[in-house]
C-alpha positions as CSV (number, residue, x, y, z in Angstrom):
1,X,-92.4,2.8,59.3
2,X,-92.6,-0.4,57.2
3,X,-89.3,-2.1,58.3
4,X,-89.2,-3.4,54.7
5,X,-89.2,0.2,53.4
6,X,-86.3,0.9,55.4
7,X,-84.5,-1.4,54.7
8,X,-84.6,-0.9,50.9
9,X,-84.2,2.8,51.0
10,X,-80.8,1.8,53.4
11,X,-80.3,0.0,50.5
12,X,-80.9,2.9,48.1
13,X,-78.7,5.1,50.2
14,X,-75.5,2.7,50.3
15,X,-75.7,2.4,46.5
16,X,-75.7,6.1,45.5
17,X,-73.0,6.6,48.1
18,X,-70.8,4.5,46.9
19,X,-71.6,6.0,43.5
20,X,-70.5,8.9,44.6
21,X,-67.1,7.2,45.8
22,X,-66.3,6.0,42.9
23,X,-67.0,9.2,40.4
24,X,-65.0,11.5,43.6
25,X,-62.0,9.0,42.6
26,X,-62.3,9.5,39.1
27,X,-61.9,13.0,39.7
28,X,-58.9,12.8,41.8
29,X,-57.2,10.5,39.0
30,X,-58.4,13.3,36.3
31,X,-57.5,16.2,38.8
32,X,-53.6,14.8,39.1
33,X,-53.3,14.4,35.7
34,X,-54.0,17.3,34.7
35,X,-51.8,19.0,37.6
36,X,-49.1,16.4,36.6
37,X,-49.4,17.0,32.7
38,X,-49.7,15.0,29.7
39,X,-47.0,12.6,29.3
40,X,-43.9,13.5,27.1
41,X,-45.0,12.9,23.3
42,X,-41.2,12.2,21.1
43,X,-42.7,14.9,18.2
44,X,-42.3,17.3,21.2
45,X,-39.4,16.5,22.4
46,X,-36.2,18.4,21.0
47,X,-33.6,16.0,19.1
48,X,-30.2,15.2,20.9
49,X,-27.6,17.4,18.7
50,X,-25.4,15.0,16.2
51,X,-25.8,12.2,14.4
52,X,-27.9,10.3,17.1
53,X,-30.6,12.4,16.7
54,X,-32.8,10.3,14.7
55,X,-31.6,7.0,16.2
56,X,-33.0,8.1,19.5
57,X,-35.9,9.9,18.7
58,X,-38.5,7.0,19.6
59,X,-36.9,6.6,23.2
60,X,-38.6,8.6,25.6
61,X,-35.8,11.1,27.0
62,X,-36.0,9.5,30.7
63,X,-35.1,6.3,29.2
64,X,-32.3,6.9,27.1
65,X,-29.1,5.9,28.1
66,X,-25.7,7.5,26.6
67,X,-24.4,6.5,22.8
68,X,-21.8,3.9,23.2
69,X,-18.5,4.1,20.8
70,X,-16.2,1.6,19.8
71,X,-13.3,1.9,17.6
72,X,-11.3,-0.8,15.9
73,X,-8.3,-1.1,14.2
74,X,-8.6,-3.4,11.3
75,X,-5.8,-6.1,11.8
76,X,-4.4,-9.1,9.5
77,X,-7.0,-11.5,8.5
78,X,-9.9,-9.5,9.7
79,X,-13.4,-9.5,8.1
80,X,-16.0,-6.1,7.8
81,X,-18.4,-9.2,8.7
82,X,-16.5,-11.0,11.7
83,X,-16.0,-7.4,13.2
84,X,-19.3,-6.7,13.3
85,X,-20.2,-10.2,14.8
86,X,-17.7,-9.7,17.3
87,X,-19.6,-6.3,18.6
88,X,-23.1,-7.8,18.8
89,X,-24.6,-7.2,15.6
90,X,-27.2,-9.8,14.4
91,X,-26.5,-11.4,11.1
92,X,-29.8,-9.6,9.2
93,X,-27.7,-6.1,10.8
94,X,-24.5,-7.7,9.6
95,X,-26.1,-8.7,6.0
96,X,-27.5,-5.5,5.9
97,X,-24.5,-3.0,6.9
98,X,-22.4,-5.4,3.7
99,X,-25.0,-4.5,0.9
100,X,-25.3,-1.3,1.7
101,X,-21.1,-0.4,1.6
102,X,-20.5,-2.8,-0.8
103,X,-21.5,-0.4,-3.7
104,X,-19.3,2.0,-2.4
105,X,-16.4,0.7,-0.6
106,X,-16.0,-2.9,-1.0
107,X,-15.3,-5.0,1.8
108,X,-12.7,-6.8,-0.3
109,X,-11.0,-3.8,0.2
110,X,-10.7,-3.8,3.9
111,X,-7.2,-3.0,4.8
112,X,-4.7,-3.3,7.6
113,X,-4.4,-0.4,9.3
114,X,-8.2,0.8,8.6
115,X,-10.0,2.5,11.2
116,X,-13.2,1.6,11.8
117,X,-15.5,3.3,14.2
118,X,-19.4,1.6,15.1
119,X,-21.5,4.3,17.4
120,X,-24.6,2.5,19.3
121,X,-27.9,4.2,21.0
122,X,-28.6,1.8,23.6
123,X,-32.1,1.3,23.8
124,X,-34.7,1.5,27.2
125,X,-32.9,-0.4,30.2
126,X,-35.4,-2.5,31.1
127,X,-35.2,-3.9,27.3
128,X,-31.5,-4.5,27.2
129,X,-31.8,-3.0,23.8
130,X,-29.3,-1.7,21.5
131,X,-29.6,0.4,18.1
132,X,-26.5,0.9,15.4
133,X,-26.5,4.3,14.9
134,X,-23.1,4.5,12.6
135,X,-20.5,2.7,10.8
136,X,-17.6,4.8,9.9
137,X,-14.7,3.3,7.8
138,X,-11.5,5.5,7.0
139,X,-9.6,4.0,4.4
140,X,-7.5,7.0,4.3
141,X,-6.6,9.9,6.0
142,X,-8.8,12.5,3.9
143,X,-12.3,10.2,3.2
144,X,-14.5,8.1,5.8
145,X,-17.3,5.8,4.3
146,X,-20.5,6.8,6.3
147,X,-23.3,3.7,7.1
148,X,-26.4,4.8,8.4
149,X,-30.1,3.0,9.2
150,X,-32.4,4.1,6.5
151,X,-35.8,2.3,8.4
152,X,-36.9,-1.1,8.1
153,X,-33.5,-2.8,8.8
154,X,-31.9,-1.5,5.8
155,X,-28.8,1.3,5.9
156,X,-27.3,3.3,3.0
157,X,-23.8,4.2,2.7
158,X,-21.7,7.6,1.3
159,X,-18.5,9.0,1.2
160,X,-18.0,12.0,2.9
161,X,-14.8,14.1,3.2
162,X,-13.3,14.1,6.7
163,X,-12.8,18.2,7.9
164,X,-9.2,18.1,8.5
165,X,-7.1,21.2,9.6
166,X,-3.6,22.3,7.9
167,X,-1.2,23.0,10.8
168,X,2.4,24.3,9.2
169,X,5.1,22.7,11.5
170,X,9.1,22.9,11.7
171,X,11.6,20.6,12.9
172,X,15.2,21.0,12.8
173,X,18.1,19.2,14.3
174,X,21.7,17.3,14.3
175,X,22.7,14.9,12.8
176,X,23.9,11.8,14.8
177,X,24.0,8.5,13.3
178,X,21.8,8.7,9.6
179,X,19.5,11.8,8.6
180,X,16.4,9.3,8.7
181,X,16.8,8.4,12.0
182,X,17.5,11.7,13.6
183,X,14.8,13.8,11.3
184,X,12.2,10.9,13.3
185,X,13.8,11.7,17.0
186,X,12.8,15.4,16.1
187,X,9.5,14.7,15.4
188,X,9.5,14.4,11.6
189,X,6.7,11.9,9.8
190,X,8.4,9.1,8.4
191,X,6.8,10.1,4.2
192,X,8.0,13.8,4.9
193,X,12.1,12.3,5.6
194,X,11.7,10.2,2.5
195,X,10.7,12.4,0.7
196,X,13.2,15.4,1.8
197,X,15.9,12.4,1.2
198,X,14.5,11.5,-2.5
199,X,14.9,15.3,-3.5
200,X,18.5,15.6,-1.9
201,X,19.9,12.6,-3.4
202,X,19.7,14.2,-6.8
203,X,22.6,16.6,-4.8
204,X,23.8,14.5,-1.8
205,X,25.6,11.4,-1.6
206,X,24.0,10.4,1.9
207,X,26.7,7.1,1.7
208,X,30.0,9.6,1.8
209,X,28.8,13.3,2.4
210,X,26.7,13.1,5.5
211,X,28.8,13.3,8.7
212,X,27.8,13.8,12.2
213,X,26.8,17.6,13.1
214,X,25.2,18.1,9.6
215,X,21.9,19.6,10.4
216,X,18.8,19.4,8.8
217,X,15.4,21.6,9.1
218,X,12.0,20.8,7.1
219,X,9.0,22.9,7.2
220,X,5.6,21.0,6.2
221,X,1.9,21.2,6.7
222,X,0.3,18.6,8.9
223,X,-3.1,17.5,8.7
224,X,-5.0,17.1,11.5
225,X,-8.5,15.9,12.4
226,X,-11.5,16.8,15.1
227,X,-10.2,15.1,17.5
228,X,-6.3,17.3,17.3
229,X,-4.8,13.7,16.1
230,X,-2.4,14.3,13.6
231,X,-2.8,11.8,10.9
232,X,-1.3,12.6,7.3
233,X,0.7,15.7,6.1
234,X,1.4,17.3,3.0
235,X,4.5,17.3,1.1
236,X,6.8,19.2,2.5
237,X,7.0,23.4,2.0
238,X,11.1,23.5,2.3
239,X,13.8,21.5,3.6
240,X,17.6,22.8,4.4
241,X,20.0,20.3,4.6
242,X,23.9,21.5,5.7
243,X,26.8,18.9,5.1
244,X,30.2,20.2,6.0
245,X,29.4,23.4,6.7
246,X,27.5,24.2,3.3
247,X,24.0,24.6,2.8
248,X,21.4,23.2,-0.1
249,X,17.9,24.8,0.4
250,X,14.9,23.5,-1.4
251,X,11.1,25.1,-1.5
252,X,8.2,23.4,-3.4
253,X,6.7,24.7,-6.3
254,X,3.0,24.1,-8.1
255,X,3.0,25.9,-10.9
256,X,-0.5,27.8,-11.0
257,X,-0.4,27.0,-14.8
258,X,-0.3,23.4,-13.4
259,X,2.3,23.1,-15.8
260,X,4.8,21.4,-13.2
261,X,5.2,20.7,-9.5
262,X,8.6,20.0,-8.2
263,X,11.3,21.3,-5.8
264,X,13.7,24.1,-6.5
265,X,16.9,25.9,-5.8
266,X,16.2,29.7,-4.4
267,X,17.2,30.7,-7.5
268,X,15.0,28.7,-9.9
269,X,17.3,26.3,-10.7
270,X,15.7,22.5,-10.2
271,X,16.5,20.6,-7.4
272,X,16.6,17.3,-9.8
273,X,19.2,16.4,-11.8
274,X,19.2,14.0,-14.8
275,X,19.7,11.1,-13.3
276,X,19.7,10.5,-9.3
277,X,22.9,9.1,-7.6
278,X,21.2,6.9,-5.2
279,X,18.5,4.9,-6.4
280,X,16.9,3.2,-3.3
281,X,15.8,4.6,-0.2
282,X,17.5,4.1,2.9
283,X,20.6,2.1,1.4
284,X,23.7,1.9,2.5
285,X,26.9,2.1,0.1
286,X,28.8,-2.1,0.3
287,X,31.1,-1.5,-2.5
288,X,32.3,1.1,-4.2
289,X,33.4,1.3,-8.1
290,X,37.2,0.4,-9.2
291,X,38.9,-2.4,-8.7
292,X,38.2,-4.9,-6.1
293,X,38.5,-8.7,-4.9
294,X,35.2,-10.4,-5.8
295,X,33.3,-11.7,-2.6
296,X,32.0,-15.5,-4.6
297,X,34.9,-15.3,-7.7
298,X,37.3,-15.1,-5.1
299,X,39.7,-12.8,-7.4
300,X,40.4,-9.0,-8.0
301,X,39.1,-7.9,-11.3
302,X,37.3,-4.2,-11.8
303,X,33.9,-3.0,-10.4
304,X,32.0,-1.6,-12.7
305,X,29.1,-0.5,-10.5
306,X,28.4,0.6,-6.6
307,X,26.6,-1.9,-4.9
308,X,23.8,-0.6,-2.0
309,X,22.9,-3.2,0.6
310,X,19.6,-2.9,1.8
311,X,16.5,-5.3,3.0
312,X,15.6,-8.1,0.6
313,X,11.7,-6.2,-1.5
314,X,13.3,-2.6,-1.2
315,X,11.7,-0.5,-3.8
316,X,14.2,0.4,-6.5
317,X,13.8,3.7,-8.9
318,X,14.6,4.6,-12.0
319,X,17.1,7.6,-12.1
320,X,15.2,9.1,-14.7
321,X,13.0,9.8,-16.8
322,X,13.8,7.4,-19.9
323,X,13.1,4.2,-22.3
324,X,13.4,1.0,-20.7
325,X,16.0,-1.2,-23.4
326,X,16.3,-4.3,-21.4
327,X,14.5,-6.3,-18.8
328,X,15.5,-9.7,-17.7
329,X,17.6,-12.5,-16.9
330,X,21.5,-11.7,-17.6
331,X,24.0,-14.3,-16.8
332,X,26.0,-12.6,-13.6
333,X,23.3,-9.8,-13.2
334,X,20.9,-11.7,-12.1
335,X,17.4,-10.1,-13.0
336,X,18.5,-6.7,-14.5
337,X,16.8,-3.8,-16.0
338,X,18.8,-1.5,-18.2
339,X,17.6,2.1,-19.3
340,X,18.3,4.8,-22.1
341,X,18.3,8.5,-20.6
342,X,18.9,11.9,-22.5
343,X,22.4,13.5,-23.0
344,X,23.8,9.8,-23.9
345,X,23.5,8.5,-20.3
346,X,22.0,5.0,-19.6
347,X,21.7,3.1,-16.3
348,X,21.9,-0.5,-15.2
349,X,20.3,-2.4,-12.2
350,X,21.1,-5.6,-11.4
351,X,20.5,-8.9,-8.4
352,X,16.6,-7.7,-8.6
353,X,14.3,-10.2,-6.8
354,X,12.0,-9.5,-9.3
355,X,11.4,-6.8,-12.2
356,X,8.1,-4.4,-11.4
357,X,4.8,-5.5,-13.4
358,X,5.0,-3.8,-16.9
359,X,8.4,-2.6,-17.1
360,X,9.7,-4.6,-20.5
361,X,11.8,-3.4,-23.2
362,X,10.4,-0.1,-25.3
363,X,8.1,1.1,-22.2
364,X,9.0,4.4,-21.0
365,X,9.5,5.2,-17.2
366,X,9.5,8.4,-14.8
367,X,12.3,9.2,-13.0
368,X,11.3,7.8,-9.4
369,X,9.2,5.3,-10.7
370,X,9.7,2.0,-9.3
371,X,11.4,-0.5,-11.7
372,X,12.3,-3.3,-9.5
373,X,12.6,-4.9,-5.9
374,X,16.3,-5.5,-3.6
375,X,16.9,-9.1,-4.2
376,X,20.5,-11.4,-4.5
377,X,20.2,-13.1,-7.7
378,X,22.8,-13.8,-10.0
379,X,26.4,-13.6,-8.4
380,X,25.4,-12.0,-5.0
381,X,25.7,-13.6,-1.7
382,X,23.8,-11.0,-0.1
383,X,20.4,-8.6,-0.8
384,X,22.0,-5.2,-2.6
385,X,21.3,-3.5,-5.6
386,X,24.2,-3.1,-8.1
387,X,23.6,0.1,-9.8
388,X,25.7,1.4,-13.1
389,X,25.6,4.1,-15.2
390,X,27.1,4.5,-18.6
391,X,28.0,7.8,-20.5
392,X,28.4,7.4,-24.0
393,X,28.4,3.8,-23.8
394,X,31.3,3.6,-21.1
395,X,30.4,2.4,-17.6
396,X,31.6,5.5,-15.0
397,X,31.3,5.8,-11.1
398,X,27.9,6.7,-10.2
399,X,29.1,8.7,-7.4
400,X,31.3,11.0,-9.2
401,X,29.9,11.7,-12.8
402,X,29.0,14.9,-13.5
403,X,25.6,15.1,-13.9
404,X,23.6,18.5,-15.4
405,X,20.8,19.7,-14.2
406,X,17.3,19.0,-15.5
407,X,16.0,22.5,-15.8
408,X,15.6,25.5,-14.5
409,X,12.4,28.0,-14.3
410,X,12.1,31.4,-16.4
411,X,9.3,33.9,-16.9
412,X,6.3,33.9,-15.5
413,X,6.9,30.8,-13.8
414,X,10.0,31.7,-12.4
415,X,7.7,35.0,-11.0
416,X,5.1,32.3,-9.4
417,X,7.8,30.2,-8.2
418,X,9.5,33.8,-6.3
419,X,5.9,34.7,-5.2
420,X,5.6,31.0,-3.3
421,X,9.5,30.9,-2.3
422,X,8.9,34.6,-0.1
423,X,5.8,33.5,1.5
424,X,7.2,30.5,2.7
425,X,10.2,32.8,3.9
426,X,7.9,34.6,5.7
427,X,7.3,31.8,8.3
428,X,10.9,31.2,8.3
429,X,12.4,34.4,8.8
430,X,8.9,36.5,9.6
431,X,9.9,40.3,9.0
432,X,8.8,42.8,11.9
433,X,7.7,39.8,14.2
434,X,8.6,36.8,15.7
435,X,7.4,33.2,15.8
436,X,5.0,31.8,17.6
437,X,5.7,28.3,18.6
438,X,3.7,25.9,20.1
439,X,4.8,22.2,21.5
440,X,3.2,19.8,19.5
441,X,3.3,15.7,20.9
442,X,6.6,16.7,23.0
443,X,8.7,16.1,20.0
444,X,12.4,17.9,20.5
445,X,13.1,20.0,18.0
446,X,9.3,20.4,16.9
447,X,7.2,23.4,16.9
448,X,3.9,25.1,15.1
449,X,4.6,27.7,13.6
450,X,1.7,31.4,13.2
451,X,3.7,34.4,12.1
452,X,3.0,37.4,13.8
453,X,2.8,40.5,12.0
């Protein structure tokens, strides 16, 4: 054989084997992918429950790592902006996240207190990647202000209601130094005792009629959130307060006919009397009214008022509903605002720090309103409110007048007002069954309440 020939058919021979090698490894490759299956495609992939959902969808599941939370408390001097710096955020994200809530919720408007909640999908771990996924701003305890990514580094913003649960909760307790005080030891939210003490002092002279062992218990509905936090609650269902061994009850009313909502006696008769003996909230009595030796004069001459001390800015209200007829600097007074009532009462507050914006001579106020703030100007050596009240045109002690009561409900209303005043007896003194009471927050003297039939 022509060793020439050979040697070019060895050649031939090497060639189509290794041909053959290399379409044997092609099938191998096809083989195992085909036994391995196609890689994951995102369309086919089912979307994380929630809000992340659509944040994540582009991240192949494998590579995702968990959403990241942080929540914030917005604190003195703090900026929506800054905040968001401070948590990574780039300043087109920043920019971006401020256009888009500005329409709805200012960041002006950013507030002490305000929660603020950013939720992040991080991104594939080899990247170091991170995606904002949420912005949620609760300026109050009922709305939170939504920011989402709408594509293309722009978000939009809404307002969504927050899904808050109604839990109906009783405290009850003793007296041991002021109601305020112990009402909060027994678990009581501070708004629910003021408000219980601003319907009492219609009634109660919390300066000379509380005394320790008075007891107190207020039913109200809390409002609580997702996460079981309790953060807000409703004005309160019914409050029994017992001072020397006799008791004043009070239940709320709204009027289905929306024609008033207030506090009542058990019998109808309006927990609110023309004009309120104690004016300021959380006051306590310095000077009484009679004669007395002045503390700057330096000589005895006749008090013509009763004087509260309490914290220089304390809110002062008007004892009813009325005309305002003066407003002003007055010599010894101080700032002093002076008001016409019904039934030919009028009252007088003096040593204000300063008078409340619109409140001038003709303007009409609402019992409760604020008029005024604590202050010591004039003849006073010390923050206090002087507070006087004239019958007739002749000054009288505050704490002693005899005051009539502003209404009391007839009719259908009065049937409405029974209707309300049973049910919320019903979780007081359930007929046929018993309560069940659940610790809430370890607070003595605190319980929910489910009746059970």
């Amino acid at each position: 054989m022509d060793p020439c020939a050979t040697r070019a058919r060895l050649a031939r021979l090497a060639i189509l084997a290794l041909a053959l090698t290399v379409l044997s490894g092609l099938g191998v490759l096809e083989a195992r992918s085909v036994r391995g299956g196609a890689p994951p495609r995102v369309a086919a992939v089912a979307p994380v429950p929630g809000p992340v959902a659509s944040a994540q969808a582009s991240v192949p599941q494998q590579e995702r790592l968990p959403v990241r939370v942080e929540r914030l408390e917005v604190r003195r001097g703090d900026t929506l902006a800054a905040l968001l710096r401070g948590r990574g955020l780039s300043g087109e994200q920043v920019a971006a996240v401020v256009q888009a809530l500005a329409p709805v919720h200012p960041p002006r408007r950013l507030r002490p207190g305000d929660e603020l909640t950013l939720e992040f999908a991080d991104g594939p771990a080899d990247r170091g990647a991170h995606a904002l996924v949420r912005v949620v701003l609760r300026p109050d305890v009922r709305r939170e202000i939504v920011v989402r990514p709408a594509g293309e580094g722009r978000f939009t913003a809404s307002v969504e209601q927050r899904p808050l649960a109604r839990v109906i909760r009783r405290a009850d307790g003793e007296i041991e130094d002021s109601l305020f005080a112990s009402a909060r030891r027994a678990g009581i939210p501070a708004p629910v005792i003021a408000a219980v003490i601003r319907e009492f002092s219609y009634q109660v002279d919390f300066q000379r009629d509380l005394r320790r062992g008075d007891r107190f218990d207020v039913l109200w509905e809390a409002l609580v959130d997702e996460d079981g936090r309790e953060v807000g609650a409703e004005p309160f269902l019914h409050a029994l307060l017992t001072t020397a061994g006799t008791p004043r009850e009070i239940y709320r009313f709204d009027d289905p006919a929306g024609e008033r909502t207030g506090y009542y006696e058990p019998d109808g008769r309006s927990a609110r009397k023309t004009l309120m003996r104690t004016p300021i909230d959380g006051a306590r009595l310095t000077s009484g009214f009679g004669m007395r030796r002045h503390p700057i004069l330096g000589y005895t001459r006749r008090h013509t008022g009763v004087d509260f001390g309490a914290p220089a800015g304390t809110p002062v209200w008007a004892a009813g509903d009325g005309v305002v007829v003066e407003a002003g600097w007055k010599g010894g007074y101080g700032r002093w605002v002076r008001i016409r009532h019904g039934g030919g009462f009028e009252t007088g507050y003096a040593h204000l720090s300063r008078i409340a914006r619109g409140i001038r001579p003709g303007v009409r106020v609402r019992q409760g309103q604020v008029i005024g703030r604590v202050g010591a100007t004039g003849l006073a050596n010390a923050p206090h409110l002087h507070y006087e009240v004239f019958r007739a045109g002749r000054r009288v002690n505050p704490r002693t007048v005899e005051l009539p009561t502003a209404e009391a409900l007839a009719g259908g209303a009065m049937t409405a007002f029974a209707s309300q005043r049973d049910r919320v007896r019903a979780l007081l003194e359930p007929p046929g069954g018993s309560h069940e009471t659940v610790a809430r927050g370890g607070a003595p003297g605190t319980a929910d309440l489910q009746v059970k039939q």
